[in-house]
N, C-alpha and C positions, 0 to 999 in steps of 0.2 A: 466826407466819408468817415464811416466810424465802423470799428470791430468791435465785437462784446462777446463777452465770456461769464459766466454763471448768472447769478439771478441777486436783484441788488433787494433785500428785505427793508421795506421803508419804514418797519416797526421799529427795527433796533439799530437801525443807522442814519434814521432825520431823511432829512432832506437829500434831495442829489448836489453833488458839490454842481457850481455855477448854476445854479437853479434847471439844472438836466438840457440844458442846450446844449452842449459838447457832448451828450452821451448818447450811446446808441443801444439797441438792442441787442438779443443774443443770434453771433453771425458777423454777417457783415450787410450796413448799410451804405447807399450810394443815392445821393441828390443833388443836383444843379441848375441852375438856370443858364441857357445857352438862347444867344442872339441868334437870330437866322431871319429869311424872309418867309420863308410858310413852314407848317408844322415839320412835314416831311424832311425839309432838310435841318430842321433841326433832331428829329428822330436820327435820323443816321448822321452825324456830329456826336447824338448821344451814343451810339451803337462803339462809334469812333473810339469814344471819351471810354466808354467800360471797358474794349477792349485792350486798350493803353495800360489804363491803371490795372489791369486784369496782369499784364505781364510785368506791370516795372512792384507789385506789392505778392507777387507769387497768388493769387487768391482766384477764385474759379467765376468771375467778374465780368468773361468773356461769355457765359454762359445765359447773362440779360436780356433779353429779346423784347419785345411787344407782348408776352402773355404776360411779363413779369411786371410791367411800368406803367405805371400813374402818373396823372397830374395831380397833384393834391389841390385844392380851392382854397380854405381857410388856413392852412399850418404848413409850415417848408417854403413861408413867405419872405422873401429877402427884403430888404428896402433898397428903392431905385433913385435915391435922394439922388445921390451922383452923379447916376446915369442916365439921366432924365436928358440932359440936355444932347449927349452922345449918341444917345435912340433918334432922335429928332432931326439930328445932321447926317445918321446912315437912313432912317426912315425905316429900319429895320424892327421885328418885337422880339419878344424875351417869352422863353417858353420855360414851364418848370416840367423837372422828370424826377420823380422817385422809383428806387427798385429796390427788394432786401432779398439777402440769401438765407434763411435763419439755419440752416444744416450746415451753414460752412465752420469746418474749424477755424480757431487762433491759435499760432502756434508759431513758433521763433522766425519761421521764412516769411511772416509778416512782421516782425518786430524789426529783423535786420535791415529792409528797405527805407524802413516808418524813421531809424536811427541814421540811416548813410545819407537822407535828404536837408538835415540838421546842417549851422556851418560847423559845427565843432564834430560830427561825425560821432558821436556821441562817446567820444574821447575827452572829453571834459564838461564840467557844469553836475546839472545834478543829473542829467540822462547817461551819464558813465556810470551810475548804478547798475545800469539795468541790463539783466542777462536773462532768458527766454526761459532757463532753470526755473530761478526765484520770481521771474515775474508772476509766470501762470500759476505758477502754486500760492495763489489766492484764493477767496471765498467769490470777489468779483473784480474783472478786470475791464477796460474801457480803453481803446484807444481812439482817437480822433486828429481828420486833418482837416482845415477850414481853410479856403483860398477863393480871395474877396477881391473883385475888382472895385479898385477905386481912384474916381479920379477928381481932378481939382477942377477949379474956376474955367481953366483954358479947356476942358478938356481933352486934357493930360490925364491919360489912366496907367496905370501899373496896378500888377497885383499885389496882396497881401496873403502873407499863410502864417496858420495859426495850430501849432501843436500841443496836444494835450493827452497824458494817462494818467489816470483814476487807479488807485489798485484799495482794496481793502484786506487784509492781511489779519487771522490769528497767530498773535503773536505767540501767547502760549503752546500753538500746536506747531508751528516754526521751529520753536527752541527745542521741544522735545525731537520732532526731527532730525534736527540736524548733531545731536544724542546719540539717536537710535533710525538711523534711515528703513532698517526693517525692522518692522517691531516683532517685538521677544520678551516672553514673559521676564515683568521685572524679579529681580531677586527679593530674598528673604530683607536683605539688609537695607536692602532701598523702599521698601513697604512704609510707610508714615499709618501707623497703627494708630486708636483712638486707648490711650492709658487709663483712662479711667474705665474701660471696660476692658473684659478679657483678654489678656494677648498674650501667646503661647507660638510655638511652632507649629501650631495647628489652628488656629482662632485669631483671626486679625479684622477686626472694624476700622476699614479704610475713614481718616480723616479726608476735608473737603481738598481741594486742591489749594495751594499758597497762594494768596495774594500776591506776594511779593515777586518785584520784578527787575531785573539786573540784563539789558542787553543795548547791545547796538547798531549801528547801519549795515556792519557786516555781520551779525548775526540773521539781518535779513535779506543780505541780498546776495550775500560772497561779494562785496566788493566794497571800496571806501569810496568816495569824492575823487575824482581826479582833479583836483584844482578847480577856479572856478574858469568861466566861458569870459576871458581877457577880453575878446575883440567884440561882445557887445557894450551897446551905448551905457548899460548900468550892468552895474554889478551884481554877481551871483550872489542871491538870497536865501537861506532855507531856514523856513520857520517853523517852531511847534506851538501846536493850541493845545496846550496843556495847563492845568492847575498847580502853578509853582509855587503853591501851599505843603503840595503833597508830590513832587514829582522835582528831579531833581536832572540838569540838562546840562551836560560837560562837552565842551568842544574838544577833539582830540588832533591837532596837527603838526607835522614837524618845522612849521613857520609859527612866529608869534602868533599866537589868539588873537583878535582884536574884541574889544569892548560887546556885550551882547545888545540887542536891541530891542526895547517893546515895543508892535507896532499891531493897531488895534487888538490890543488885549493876547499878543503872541509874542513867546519869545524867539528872535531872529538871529542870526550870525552872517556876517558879510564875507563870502569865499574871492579874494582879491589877489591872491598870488596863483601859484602853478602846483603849490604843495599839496602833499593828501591829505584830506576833511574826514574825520568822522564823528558821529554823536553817537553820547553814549546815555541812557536812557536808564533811570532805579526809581524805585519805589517801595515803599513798603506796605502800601494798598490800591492796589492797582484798578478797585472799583471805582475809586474817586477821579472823574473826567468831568472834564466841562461840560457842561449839559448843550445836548445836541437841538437844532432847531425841527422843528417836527414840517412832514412837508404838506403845503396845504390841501392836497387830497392823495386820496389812499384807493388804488382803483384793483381791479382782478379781473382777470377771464378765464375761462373754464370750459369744458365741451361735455353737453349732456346728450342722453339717448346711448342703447347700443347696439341700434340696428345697423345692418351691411347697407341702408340703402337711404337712409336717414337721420338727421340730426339734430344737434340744435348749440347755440354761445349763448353764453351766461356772461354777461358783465355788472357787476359790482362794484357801484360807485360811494364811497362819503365823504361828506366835505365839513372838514373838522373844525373850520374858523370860525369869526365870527360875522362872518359878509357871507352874502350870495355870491356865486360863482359861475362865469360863463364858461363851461368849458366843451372845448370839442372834442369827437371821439372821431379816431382813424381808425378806417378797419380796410386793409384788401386781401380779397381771397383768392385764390384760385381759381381758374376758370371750372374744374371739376366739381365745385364747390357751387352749389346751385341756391342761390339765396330766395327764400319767401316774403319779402319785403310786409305783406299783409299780416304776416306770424308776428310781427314786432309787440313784446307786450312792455310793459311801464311798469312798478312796484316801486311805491314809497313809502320809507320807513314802514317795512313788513305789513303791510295794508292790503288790500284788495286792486288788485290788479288790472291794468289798461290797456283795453288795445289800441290801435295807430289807427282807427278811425273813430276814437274817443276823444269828445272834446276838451275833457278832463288832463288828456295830455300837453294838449298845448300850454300847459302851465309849466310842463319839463323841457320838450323837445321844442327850439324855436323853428329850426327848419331841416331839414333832411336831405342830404346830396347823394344821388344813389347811379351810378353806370353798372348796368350789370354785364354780366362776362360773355363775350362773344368764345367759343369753343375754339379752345388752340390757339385763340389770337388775342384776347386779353382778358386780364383778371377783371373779378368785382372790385367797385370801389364806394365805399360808405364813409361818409362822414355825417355825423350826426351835431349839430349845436343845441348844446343843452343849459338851459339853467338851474343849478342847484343850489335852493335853498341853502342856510348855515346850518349847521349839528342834521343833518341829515342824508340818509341812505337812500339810495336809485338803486335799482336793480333793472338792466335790461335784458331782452329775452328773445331773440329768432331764431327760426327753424330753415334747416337748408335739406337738400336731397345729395345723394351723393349721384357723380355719372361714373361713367363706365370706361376704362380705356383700355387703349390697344395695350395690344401683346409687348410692343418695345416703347410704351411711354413708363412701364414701371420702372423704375432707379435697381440697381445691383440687389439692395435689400428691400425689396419687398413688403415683407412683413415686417418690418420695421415701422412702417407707417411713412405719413407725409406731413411738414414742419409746416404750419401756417406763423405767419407773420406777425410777432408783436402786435398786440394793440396801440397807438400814440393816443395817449391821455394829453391833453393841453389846456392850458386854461390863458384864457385872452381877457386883455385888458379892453373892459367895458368903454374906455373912451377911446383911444388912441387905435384899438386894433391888433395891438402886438403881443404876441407871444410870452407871458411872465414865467411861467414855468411847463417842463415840458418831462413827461414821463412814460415807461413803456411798461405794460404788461409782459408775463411770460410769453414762450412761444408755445403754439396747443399741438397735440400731438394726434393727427387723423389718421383711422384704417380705414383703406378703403376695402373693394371686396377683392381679393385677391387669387388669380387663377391656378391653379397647381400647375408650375413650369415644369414637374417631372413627366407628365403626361403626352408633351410629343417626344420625350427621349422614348419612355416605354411604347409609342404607337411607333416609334422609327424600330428600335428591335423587334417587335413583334412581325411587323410588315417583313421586315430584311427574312426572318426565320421562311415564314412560309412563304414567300418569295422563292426562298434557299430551296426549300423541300419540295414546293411543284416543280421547279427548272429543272433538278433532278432525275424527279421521275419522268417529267415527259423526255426526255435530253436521252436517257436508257430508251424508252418503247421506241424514238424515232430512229435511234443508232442500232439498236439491236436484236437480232431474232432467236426465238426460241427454236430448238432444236434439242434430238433426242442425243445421248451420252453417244451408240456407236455414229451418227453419224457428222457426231463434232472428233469423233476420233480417226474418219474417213478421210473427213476438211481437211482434218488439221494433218494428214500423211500425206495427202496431193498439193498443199499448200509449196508455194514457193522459198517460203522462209522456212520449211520443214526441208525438204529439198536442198537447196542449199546448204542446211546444218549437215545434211546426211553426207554430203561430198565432202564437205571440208573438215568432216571425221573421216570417211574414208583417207584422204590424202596424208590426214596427220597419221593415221595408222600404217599405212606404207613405207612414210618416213622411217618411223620408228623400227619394221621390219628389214630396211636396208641399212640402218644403222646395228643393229643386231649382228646382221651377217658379216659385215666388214669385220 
């Protein structure tokens, strides 16, 4: 299960850390493999399993159904090494299910679960950083939980889990915040003016920004080290890959420092007592970083067309190495999301274009896995295996339709549109089968045609009005008669309740005369 938050730029930040196996898209993702004996009882086990983790990580998980879930075929393959022989003594299979939400926020009532499941409760080690404030105020953030069955020779299984966050941080725009939390034009005196030209109280040519950089752990997180995490088997690590040509790394704690450590080409510090840790970080040119690994492809997607009733994905593939590349492309849509499988075109390196019944493709696309969407009951699912050449660009290209839906299947907002699902970029290793590195596109943002929900409020008052105003009038003709002025003044003298009035004047007038006389 992984949550993601912004959008990770693979121009100016390499690679994904762990070669993007632990990361996930923007949202939240959810996959597993569950034993059962037929599909069905593993669907509701899955049903089971979402709405669990739906309540114990606060996240709207409960909301996965069958429109939402896949099987994936090629990628969200586990290895059964282990449990090969376990399947064989229940007799049982092993079912995969993917789902994603990409509309769901991240936000601290997932962090505070993701941290209470830890042993140290994230009261010590390096996850006593982390507060929901300074986490999210990233450029991009990644959380991830991995829990592996595995077991030994006897078949003996127990699980494993495995946590992990990603954060990428400007740090420059950090430190100014934590400055200036609302920004407010700088002062005269605080201006860094260019001297060699004009500068007056009127004229100032803004210099670049400083290189120079002077912070530390709690400058980025509001928090230091709490000591390190005692009661694991090894000891708390925290390393920087930094250039210690140019970049200078001070251990700060109220226990002895211990010795630093270089450990592949980073410097390390061993946190081994209970005291607080913090590093402090200077420079005096802060462009100088270790050169980042670039990742071996660079994918995009995109949504063309702007009709209310048609569409089309654009996917942009290049693969920068110097090998061919097999990789596969994940795509599921939404059941409203009507795919043209025969639209599929091919474009290589900006060339003249192929359709999917061009023999010429079969030079990109090895084979094609397509379930399309039953209505209300499950999404499209595409995977595409493709080989691309080295120093070379794909572009792929389908057209969909849009359908139509009821009055209460639209969301709150509307017009806001509807999140489709990251694309999974992966590239498999040509012998073996596995997964080497794993990537996601953005998430695309669809309108569909959407109804004016003001219009039964204004047919319900319109209705109610002249509703009001016949009842009315017929409610008079049937209660009352027309009649001329003397002889509703005739009525109204024979009338009973006129009668009545007249005696019980008379009698008060009586009174009054025999109290006179007395």
């Amino acid at each position: 299960m992984t949550f993601g938050q912004g959008w990770y730029d693979a121009d100016v930040w390499g690679k994904l850390p762990r070669d993007g196996k632990e990361n996930g898209g923007t949202g939240v993702e959810l996959w597993a493999v569950i034993e059962a004996e037929s599909k069905d009882d593993a669907f509701e086990q899955w049903r089971q399993l979402a709405n669990s983790l739906s309540g114990l990580f606060c996240a709207s998980l409960n909301f996965i159904d069958s429109s939402l879930t896949t099987s994936p075929v090629t990628v969200f393959q586990p290895k059964f090494a282990s449990l090969e022989n376990a399947l064989i003594k229940t007799g049982n299979d092993m079912y995969l299910f993917r789902s994603a939400l990409p509309r769901e926020p991240v936000c601290t009532e997932n962090l505070t679960p993701f941290l209470k499941i830890l042993p140290t409760k994230g009261k010590a080690g390096i996850f006593s950083l982390l507060t929901g404030k300074k986490m999210f105020n990233s450029e991009w953030s990644s959380m991830a939980v991995d829990i592996l069955t595995v077991c030994d020779s006897e078949n003996d299984c127990h699980y494993q889990i495995k946590q992990s966050i990603d954060l990428i941080k400007n740090i420059p725009r950090v430190l100014e915040r934590n400055v200036m939390p609302i920004p407010k034009p700088i002062s005269g005196d605080d201006l860094r003016c260019d001297l060699t030209k004009k500068a007056d109280l009127f004229h100032c040519f803004p210099l670049p920004e400083s290189n120079e950089l002077d912070f530390d752990l709690y400058d980025l997180f509001g928090r230091v080290i709490h000591g390190g995490a005692l009661m694991a088997s090894t000891q708390t690590r925290v390393c920087a890959d930094l250039d210690t040509r140019y970049w200078k790394v001070l251990l700060n704690s109220s226990a002895p420092a211990g010795d630093s450590i270089h450990e592949d080409g980073r410097l390390c510090f061993d946190l081994n007592t209970n005291a607080d840790y913090d590093l402090r970080f200077s420079t005096k040119d802060s462009t100088q970083i270790v050169s980042l690994d670039p990742p071996p492809i660079y994918a995009s997607r995109s949504l063309s067309g702007y009709s209310q009733d048609s569409g089309g994905f654009r996917i942009d593939l290049y693969n920068p190495t110097d090998e061919d590349e097999n990789v596969v492309i994940f795509e599921t849509f939404p059941w409203f999301v009507r795919l043209s499988l025969h639209t599929l075109t091919i474009t290589v390196n900006d060339t003249a274009s192929h359709g999917v019944s061009d023999k010429v493709i079969n030079n990109v696309v090895d084979e094609i896995i397509y379930n399309p969407a039953v209505d209300r009951k499950s999404p499209s699912h595409l995977e595409l295996m493709t080989s691309i050449p080295s120093k070379t660009k794909v572009k792929l290209s389908l057209d969909f339709d849009k359908a139509m839906l009821l009055y209460a299947e639209y969301p709150p907002d509307a017009n806001h549109g509807f999140e489709i699902d990251p694309a999974v970029i992966s590239i498999i290793d040509k012998i073996t089968g596995d997964t080497m590195y794993q990537m996601r596109t953005t998430t695309a943002l669809l309108t569909l045609p959407t109804p004016d929900f003001s219009m039964p409020y204004n047919v319900i008052i319109l209705t109610s009005t002249v509703m009001s105003l016949a009842f009315g009038s017929f409610f008079n003709l049937l209660t009352k008669r027309t009649v001329t002025e003397e002889e509703a003044e005739a009525a109204a003298a024979n009338s009973s309740i006129r009668i009545t009035t007249n005696r019980i004047l008379g009698y008060r007038q009586k009174l009054r005369s025999m109290v006179r006389g007395n």
